[in-house]
TORDRENVO-436316 format. One record per atom (N, C-alpha, C, O, CB): residue in three letters; x, y, z. Coordinates in steps of 0.001 Angstrom, whole numbers, plus 500000, padded with zeros to 6 digits. Atoms other than C-alpha are relative to their C-alpha. Glycine has a CB too. Layout:
N
ALAXYZ;...
END
This chain:
189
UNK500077500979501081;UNK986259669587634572;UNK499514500695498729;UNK498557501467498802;UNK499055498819500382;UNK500345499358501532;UNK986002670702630686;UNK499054498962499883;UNK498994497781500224;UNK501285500104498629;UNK501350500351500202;UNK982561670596629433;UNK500403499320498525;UNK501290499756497792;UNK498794501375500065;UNK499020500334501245;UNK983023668312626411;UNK498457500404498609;UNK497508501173498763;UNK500827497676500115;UNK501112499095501578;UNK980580669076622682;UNK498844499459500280;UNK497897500115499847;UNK500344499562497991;UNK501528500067499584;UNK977640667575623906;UNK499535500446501046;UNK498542499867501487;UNK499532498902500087;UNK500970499059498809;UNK976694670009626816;UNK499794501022498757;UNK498817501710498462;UNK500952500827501814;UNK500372497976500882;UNK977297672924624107;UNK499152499221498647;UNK498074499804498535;UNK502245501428499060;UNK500667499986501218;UNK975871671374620792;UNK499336498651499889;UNK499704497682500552;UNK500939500308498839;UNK500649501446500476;UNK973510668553619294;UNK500287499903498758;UNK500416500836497965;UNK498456499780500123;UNK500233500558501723;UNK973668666812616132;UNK498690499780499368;UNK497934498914499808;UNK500593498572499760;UNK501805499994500511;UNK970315667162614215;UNK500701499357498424;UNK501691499516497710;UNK498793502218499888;UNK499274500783501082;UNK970456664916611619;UNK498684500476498492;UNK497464500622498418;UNK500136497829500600;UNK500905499458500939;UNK969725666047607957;UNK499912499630498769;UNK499683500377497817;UNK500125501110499908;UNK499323500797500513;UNK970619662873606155;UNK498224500191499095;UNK498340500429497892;UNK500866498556500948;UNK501137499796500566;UNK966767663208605020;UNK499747500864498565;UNK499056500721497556;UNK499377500516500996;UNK500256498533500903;UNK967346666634603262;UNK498980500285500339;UNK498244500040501295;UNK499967500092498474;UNK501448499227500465;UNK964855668408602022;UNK498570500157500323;UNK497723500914500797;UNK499763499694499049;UNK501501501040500133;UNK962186666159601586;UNK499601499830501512;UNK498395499647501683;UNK500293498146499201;UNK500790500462499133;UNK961833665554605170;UNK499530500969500699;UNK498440500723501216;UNK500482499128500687;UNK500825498981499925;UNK961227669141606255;UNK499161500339499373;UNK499275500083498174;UNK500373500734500046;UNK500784499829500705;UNK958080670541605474;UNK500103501860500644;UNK499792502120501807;UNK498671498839500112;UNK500812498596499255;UNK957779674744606013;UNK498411500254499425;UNK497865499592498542;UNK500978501623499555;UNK501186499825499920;UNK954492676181606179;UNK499646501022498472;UNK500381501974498732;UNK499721500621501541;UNK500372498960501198;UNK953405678440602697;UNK501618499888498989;UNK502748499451499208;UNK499605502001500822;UNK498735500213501348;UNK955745678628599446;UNK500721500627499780;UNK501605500257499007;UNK499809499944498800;UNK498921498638499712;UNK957568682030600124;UNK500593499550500795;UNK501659499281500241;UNK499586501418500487;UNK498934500542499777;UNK959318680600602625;UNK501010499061499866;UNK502223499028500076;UNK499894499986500463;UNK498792501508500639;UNK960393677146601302;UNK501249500921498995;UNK502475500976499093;UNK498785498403498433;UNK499525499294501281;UNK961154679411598070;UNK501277500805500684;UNK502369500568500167;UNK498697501109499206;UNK499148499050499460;UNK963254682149600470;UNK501362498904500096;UNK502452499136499573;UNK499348500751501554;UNK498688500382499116;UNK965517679175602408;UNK500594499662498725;UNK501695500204498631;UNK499967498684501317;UNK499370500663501273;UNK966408677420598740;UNK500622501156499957;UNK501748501158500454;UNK499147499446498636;UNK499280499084500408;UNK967173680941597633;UNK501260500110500619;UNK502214499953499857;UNK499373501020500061;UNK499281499955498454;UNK969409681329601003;UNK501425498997499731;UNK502600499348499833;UNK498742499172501481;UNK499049500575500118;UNK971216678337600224;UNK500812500436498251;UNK502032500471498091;UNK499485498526500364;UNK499808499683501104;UNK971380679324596461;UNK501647501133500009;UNK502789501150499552;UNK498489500628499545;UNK498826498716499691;UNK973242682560597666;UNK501603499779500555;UNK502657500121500020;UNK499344500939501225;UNK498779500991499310;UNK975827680661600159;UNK500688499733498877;UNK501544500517498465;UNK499565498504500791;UNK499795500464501131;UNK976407678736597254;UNK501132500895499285;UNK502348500711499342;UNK498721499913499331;UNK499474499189501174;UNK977337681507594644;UNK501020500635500555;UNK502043500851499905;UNK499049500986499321;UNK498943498910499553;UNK979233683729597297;UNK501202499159500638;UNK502370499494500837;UNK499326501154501192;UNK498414500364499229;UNK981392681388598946;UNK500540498525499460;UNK501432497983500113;UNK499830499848501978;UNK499579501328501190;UNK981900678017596195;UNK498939499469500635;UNK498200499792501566;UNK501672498952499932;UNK500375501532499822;UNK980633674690595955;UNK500127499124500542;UNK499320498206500681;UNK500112499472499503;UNK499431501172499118;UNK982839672793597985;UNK500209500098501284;UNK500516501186501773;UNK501138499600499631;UNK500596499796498570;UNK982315671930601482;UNK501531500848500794;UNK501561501505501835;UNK499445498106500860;UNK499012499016499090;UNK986195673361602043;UNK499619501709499660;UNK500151502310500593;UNK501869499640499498;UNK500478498862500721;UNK984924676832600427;UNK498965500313500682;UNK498862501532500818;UNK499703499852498622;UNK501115499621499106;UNK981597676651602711;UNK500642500827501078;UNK500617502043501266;UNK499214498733500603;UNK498899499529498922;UNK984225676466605869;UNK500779500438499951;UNK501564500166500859;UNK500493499508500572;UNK498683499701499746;UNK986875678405604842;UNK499469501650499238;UNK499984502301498329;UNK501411498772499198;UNK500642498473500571;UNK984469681835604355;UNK500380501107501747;UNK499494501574502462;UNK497508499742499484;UNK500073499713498599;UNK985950683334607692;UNK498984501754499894;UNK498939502265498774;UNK501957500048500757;UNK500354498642500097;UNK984109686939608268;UNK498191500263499329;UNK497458501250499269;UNK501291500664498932;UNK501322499714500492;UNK980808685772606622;UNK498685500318500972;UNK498486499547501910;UNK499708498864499221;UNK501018500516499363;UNK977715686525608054;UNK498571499424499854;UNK497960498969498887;UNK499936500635500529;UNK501343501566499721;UNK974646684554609414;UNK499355500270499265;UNK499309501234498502;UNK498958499645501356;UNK501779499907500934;UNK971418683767607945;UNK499434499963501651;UNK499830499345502639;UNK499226498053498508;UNK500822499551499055;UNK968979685098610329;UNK498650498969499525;UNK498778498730498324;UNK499820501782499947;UNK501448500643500386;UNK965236682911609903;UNK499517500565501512;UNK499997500642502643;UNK499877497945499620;UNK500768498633498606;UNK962970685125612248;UNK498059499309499563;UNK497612498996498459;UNK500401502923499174;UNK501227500557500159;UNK959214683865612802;UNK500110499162500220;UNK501217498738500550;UNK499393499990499157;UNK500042501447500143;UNK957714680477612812;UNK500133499932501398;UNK500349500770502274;UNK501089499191499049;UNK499790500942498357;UNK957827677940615832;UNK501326499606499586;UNK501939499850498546;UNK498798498358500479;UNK498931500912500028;UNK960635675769616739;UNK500210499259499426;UNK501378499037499110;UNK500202499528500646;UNK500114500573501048;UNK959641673639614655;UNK500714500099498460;UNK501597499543497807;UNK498974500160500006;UNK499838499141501931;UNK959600675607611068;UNK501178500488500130;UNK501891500352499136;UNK498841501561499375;UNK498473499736499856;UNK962910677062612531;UNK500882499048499777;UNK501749499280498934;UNK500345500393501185;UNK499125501087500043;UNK964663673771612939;UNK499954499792498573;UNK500924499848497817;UNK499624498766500884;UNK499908500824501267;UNK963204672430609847;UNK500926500841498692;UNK501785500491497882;UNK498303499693499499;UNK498925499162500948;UNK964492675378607916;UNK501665500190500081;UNK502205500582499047;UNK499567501342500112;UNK499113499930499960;UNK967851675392609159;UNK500685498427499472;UNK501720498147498868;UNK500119500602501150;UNK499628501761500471;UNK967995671386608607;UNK500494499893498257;UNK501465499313497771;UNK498185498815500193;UNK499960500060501293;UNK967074672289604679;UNK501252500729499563;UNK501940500295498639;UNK498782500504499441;UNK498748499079500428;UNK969867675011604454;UNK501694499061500316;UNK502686498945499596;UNK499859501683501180;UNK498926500972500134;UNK972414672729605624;UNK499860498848499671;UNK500920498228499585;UNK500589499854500902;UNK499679501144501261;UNK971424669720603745;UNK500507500409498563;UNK501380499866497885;UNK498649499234499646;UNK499603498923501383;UNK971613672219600665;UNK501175500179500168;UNK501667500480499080;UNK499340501502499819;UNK498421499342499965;UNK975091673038601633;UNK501250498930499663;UNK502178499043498863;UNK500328500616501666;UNK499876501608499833;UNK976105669232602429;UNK501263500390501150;UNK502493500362501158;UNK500505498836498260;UNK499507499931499003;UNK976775670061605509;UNK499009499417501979;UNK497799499424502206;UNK500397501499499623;UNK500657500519499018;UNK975922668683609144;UNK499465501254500894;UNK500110502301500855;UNK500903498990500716;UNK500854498873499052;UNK973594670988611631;UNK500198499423501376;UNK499833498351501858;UNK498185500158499637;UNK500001500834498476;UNK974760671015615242;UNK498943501679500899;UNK499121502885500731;UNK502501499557500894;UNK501055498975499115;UNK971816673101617753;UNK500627500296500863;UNK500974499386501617;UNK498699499570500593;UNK498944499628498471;UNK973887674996620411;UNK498798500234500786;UNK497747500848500598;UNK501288501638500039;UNK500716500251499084;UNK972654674034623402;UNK500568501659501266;UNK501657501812501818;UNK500357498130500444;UNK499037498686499741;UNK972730678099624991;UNK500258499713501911;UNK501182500126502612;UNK498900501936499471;UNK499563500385498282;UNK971978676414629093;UNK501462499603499980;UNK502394500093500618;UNK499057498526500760;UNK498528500578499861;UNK974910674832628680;UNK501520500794499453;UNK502687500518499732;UNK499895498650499181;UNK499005498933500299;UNK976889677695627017;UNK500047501548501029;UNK501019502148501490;UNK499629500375498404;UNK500048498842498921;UNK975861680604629192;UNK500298499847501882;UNK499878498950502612;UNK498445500502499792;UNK499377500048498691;UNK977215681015632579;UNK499652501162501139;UNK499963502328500897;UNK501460500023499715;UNK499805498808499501;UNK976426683026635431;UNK501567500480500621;UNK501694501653500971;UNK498970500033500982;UNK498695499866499728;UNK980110682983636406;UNK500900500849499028;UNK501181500396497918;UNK500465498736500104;UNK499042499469500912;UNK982453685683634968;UNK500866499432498991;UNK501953499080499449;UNK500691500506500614;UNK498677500069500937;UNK984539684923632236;UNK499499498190499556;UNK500245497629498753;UNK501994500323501123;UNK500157501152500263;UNK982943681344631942;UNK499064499416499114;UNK498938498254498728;UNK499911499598500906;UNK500603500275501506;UNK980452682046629175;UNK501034500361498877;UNK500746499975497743;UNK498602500949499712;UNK499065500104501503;UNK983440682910626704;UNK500772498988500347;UNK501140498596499239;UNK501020501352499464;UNK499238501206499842;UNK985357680161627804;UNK498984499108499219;UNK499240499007498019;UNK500351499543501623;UNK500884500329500671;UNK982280678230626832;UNK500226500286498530;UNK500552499393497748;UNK498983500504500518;UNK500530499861501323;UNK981785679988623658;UNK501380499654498958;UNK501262499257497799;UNK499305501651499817;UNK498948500589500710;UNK985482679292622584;UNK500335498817500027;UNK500879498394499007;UNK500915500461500193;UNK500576501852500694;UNK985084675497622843;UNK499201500291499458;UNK499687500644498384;UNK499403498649500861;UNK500936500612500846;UNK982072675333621402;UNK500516500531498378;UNK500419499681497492;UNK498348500505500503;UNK499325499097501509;UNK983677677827617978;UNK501084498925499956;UNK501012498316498888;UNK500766502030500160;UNK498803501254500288;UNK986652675184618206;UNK499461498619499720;UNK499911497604499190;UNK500998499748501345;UNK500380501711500120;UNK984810672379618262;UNK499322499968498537;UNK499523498978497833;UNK498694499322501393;UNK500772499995501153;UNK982552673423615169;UNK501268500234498905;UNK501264499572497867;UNK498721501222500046;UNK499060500108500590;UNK985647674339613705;UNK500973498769499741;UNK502037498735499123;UNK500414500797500418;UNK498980501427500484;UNK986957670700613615;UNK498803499282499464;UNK499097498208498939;UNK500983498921501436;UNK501257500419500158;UNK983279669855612911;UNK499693500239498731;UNK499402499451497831;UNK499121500535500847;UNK499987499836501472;UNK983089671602610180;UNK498334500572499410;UNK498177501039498281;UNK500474498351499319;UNK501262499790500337;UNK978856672202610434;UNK499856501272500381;UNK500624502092500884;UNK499064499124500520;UNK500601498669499902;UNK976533674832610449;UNK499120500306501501;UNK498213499620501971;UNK498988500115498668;UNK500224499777498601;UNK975843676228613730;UNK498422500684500308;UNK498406501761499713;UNK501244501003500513;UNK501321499947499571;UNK972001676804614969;UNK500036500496501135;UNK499978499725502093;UNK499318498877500012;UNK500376500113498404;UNK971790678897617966;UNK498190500753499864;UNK497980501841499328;UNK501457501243501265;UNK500956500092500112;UNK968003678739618289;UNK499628500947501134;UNK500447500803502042;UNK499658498780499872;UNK500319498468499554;UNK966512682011620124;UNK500702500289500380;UNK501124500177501531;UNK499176500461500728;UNK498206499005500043;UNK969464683896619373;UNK499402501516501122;UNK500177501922501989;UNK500654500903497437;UNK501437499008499378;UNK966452686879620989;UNK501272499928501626;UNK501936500840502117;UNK497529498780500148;UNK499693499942498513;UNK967929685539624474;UNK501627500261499849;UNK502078501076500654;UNK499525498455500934;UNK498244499337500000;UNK972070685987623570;UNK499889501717499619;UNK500389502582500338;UNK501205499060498406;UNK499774498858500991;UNK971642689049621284;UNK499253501287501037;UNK499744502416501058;UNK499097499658498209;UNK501342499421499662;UNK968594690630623303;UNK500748500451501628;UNK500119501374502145;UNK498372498665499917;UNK499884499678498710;UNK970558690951627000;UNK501083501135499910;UNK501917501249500808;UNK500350498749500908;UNK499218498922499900;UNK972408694076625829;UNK499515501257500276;UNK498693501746499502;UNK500605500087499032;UNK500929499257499201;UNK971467696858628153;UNK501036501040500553;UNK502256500878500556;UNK499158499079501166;UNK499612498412498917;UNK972224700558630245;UNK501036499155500682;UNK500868497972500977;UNK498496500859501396;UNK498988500642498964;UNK975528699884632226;UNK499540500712501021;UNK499452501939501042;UNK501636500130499789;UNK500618499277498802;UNK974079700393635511;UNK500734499387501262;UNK500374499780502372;UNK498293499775500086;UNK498918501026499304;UNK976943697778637358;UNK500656499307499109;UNK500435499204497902;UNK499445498962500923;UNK499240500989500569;UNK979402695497636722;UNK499079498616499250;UNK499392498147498156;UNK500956499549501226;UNK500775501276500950;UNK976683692395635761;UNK499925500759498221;UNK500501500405497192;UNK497856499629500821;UNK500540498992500623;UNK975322695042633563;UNK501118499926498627;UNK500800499453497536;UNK499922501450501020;UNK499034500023500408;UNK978928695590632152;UNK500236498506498886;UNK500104498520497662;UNK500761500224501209;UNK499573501331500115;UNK979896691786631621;UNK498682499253499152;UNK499009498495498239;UNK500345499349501601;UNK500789500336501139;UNK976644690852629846;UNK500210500584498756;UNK500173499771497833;UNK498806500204500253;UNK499377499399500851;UNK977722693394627383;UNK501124499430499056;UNK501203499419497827;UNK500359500865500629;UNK498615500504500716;UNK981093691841626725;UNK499870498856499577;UNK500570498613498594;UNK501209499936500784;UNK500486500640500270;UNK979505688813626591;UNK499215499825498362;UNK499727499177497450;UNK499565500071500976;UNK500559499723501466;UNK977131689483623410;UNK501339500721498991;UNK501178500642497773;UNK498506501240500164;UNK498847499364500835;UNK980680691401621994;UNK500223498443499608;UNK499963497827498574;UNK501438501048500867;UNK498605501214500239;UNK982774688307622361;UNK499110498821499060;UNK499624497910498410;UNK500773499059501960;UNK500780501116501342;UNK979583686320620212;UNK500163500031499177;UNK500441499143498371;UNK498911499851499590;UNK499986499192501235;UNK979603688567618029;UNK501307499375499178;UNK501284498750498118;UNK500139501729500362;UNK498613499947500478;UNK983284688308617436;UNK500340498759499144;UNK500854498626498034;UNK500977500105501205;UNK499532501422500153;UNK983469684519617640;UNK499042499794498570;UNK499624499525497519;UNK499618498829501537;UNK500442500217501633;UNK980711684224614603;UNK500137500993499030;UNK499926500599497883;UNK498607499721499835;UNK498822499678501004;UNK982348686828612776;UNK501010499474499421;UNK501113499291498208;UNK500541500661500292;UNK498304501123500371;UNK985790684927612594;UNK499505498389499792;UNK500297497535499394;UNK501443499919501817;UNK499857501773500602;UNK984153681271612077;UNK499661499964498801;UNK498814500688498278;UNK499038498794500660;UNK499844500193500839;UNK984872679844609302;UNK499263499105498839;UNK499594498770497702;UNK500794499908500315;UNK501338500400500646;UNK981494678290608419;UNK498901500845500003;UNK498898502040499706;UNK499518498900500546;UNK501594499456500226;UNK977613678805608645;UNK499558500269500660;UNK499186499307501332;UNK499090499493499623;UNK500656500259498605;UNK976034680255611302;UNK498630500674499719;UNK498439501645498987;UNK500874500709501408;UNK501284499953500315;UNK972139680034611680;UNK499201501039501373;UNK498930500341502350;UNK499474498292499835;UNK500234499392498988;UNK970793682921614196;UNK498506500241499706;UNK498124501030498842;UNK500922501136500238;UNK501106500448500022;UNK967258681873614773;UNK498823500494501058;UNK498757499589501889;UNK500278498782500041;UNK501224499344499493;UNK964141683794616592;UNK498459500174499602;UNK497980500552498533;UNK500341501017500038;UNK501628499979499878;UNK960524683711617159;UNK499704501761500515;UNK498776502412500033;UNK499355498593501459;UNK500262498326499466;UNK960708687580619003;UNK500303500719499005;UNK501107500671498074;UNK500881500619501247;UNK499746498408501189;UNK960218690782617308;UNK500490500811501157;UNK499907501881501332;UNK498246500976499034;UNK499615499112499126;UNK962049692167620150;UNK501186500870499812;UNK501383502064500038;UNK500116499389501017;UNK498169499519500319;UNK965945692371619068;UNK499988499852498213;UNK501054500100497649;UNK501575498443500939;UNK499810500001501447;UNK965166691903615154;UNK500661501074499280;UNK501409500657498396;UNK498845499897499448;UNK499015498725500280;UNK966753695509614278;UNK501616499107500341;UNK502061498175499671;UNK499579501667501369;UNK498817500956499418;UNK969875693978615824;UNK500670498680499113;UNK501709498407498512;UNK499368499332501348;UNK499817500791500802;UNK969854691457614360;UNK499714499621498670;UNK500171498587498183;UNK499824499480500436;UNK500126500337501598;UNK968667691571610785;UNK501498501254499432;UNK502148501269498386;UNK497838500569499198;UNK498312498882500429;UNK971919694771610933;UNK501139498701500190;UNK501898498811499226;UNK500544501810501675;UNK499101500824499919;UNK974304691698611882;UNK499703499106498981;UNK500673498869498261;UNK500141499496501207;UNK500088501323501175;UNK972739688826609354;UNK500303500837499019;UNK500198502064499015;UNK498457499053499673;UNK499660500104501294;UNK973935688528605874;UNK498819499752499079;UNK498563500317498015;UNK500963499003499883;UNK501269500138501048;UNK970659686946604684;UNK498865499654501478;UNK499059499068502544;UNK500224498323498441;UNK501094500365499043;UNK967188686953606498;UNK498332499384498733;UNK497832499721497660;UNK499668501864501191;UNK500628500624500776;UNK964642684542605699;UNK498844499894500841;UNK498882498898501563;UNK500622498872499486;UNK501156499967499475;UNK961146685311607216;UNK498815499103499997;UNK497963499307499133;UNK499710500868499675;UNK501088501326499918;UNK958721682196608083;UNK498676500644500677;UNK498425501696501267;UNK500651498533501112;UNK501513499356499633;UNK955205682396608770;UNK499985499895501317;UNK500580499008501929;UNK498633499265499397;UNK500009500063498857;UNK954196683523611980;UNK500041499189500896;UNK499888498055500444;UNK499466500370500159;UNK500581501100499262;UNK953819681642614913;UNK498917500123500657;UNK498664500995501489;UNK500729499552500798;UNK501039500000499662;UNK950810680621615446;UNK499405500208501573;UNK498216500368501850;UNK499773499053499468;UNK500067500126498360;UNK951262680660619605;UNK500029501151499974;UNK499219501433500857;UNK501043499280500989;UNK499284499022499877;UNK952571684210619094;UNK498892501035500511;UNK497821500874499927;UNK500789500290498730;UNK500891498726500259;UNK950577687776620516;UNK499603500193499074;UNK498910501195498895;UNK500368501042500159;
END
């Protein structure tokens, strides 16, 4: 049975804007505005011009809780005037061969008729399982993080790649387009 858009994504609603996130200190509010500012200038004004930037890449927001993450990604796509869907990654990852890119190409099709900005929220755990080929698992996790890669390369919107770890940040601040650093988290080592 095909998994249909609510195993892979949520709708976070950001009909609020702005105003209803709060981040923590004034360098970061100041950073995400900038963030959207940039979007803005490099790829138009209009929401077909947001979605029709194929090849762009993400905004990285690194730090913070779940919280200050969400809220910041909420503000960047109200700024855009665009909807924020949270990929849900249990429901995208698979231990079954070949059945997390199946996954990941619905969920890229579906945002692609959707039209929003995509949130995968500790990107740390997709980005972060690339490792020594020491077997075939080994192998196939590999191709796995490729074929992500690939798929938010070629979409044709916003994608929000979001972490609390300083584990894979190299990695990933070389793949983002813009990184927007929130205050620590307070739970954190």
């Amino acid at each position: 049975m095909a998994k249909t858009r609510r195993e892979f994504i949520e709708r976070i609603d950001t009909a609020a804007g702005r105003t209803n996130f709060v981040l923590q200190g004034e360098r970061p509010a100041q950073r995400v505005n900038e963030t959207v500012d940039r979007i803005r200038a490099e790829r138009g004004l209009n929401r077909e011009a947001l979605r029709g930037s194929s090849g762009a890449r993400p905004v990285l927001l690194t730090g913070g809780d779940i919280a200050s993450r969400l809220g910041a990604s909420a503000i960047i796509a109200a700024g855009l005037g665009l909807e924020l869907f949270r990929v849900n990654l249990s429901g995208v990852v698979s231990k079954y061969i070949g059945e997390t890119e199946r996954n990941l190409k619905r969920l890229f099709d579906e945002a692609e008729r959707s039209g929003g900005v995509l949130l995968f929220d500790e990107a740390d755990a997709l980005f972060g399982k690339r490792s020594e080929v020491k077997d075939a698992h080994d192998r196939h996790a590999n191709v796995e993080v490729d074929y992500l890669r690939l798929m938010i390369e070629n979409y044709d919107g916003v994608v929000i790649l979001a972490t609390g770890s300083q584990d894979c940040l190299p990695k990933l601040k070389a793949f983002a387009g813009y990184t927007v650093e929130l205050a620590p988290d307070s739970g954190a080592c």
